[in-house]
C-alpha positions in Angstrom: 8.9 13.3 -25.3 11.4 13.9 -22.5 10.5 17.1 -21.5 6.8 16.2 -22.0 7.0 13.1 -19.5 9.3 15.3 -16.9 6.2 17.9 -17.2 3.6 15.5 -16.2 5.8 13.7 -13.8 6.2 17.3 -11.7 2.1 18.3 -12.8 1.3 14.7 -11.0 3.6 14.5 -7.6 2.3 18.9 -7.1 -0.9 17.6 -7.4 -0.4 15.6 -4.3 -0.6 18.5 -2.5 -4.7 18.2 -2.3 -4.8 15.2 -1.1 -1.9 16.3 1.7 -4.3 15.7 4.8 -5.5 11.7 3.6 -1.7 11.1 3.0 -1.1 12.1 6.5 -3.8 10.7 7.6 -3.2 7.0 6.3 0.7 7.4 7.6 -0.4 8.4 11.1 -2.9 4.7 11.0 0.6 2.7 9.7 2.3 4.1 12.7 -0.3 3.7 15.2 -0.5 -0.1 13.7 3.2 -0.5 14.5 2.9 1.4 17.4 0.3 -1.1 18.9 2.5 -4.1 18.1 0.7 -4.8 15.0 1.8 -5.7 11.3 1.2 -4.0 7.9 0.4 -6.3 5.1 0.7 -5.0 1.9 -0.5 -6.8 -1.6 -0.8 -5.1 -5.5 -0.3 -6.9 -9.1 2.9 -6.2 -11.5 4.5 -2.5 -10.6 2.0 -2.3 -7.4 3.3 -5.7 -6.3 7.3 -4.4 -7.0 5.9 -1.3 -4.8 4.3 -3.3 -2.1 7.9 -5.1 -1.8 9.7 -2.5 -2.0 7.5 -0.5 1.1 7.7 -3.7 3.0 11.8 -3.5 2.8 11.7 0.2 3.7 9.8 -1.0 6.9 11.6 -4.5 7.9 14.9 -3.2 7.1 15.2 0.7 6.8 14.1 3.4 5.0 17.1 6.2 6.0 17.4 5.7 9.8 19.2 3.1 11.2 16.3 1.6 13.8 14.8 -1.4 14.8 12.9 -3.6 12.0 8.9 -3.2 12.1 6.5 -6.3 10.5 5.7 -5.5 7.6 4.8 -8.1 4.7 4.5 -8.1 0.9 1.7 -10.4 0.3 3.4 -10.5 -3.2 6.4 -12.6 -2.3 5.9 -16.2 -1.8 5.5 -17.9 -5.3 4.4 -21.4 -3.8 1.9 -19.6 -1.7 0.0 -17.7 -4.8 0.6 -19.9 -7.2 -1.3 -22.7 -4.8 -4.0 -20.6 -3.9 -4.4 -19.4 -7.6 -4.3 -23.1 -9.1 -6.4 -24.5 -6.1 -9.1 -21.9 -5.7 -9.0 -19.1 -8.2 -6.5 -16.1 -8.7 -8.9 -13.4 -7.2 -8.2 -15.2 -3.8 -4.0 -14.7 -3.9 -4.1 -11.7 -1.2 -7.3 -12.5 0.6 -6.4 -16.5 1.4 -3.0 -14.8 3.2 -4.5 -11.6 4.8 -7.1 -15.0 6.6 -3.8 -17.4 7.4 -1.4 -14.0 8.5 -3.5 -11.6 9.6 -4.8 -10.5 13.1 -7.0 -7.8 13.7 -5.4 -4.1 14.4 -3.2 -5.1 12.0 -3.0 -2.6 8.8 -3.1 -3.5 5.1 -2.4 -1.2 2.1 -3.9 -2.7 -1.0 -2.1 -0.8 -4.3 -4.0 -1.0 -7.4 -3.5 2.3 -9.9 -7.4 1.4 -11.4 -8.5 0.5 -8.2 -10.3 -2.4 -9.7 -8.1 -5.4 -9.3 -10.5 -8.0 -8.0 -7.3 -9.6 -6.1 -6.8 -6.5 -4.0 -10.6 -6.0 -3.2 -11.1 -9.1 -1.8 -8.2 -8.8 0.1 -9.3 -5.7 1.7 -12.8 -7.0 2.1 -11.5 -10.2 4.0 -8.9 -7.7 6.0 -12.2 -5.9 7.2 -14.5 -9.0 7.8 -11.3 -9.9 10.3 -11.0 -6.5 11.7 -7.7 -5.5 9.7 -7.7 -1.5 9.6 -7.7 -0.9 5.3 -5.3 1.8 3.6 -6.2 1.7 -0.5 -3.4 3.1 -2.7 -4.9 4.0 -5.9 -5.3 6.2 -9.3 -7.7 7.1 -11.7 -10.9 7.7 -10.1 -10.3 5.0 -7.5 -12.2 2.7 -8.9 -14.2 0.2 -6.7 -11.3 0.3 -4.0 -12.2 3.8 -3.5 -15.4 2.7 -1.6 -13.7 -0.4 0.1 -11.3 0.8 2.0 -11.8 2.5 5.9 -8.7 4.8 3.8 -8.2 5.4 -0.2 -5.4 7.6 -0.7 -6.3 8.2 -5.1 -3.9 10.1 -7.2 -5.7 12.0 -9.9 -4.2 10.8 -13.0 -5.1 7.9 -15.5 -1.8 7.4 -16.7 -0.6 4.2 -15.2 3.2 5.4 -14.7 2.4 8.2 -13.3 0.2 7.1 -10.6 3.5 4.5 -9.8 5.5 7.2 -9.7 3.3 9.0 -7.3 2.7 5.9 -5.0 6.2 5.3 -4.7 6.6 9.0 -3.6 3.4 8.6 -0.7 5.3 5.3 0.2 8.3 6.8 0.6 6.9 9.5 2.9 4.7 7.3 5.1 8.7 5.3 5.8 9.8 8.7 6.2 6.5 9.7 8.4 6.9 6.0 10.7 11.0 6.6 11.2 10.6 10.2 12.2 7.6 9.3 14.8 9.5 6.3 16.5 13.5 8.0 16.2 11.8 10.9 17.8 13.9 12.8 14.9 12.5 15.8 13.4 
């Protein structure tokens, strides 16, 4: 079992390699959000919402460069917030009721979701572009609805849950990597 999960592990991040430019692609938007003074907002459910925590920290704090902090917000955070929204309106609105109280347009969001169906996330990104919020979609699978949402979906081609994690903490970890390197002016 070991060797079999280490296998697919390395078989899932090499495949990452085909969707190289779209990675690239969505790193250059997150910089030219911060870049612009904007905020990225970033919102997923159980590992997705651990990720979206995690890449905020990388951005507010640091990711390997010591640097100024840049906005960046885990829409999965505030427990009084969610757990309002979901007993007041419905639990599909979590994300989307934030993105309309803390979002401003040219600001970025990344919505994570590894089927790409989490009704949470899509509405989120659909309010995101009703407000003019650029949209970055981190999925797996075959992208599910998300893959048709977003102005960006960034899909890795596998449908095992933990090792589509595993790859979007690897892309997250490069787009820090991608937004430290453009503003240290540090190859």
């Amino acid at each position: 079992m070991f060797e079999q999960t280490i296998n697919d592990h390395i078989s899932c991040i090499k495949n990452l390699a085909d969707i190289k430019e779209i990675i690239i692609k969505a790193g250059e938007m997150l910089t030219t959000s911060l870049e612009k003074g904007n905020r990225i907002l970033i919102c997923g459910n159980g590992g997705s919402a651990a990720d979206s925590q995690h890449f905020a920290a990388e951005i507010v704090g640091r990711f390997e460069k010591e640097r100024t902090a840049w906005p960046a917000l885990a829409l999965t955070t505030d427990t009084s917030i969610i757990t309002a929204i979901a007993n007041d309106y419905t639990y599909d609105d979590i994300f989307s009721r934030q993105v309309e109280g803390l979002g401003a347009s040219g600001d970025i969001i990344i919505g994570i979701s590894t089927s790409g169906n989490s009704k949470n996330v899509i509405h989120a990104i659909n309010k995101a572009k009703n407000m003019g919020i650029n949209t970055i979609a981190l999925l797996g699978n075959d992208g599910g609805h998300l893959n048709n949402c977003a102005d960006l979906a960034v899909t890795v081609s596998s449908t095992v849950t933990a090792r589509i994690q595993e790859a979007h903490i690897f892309i997250l970890h490069f787009w820090a990597g991608m937004i430290e390197q453009y503003f240290t002016n540090e190859s």
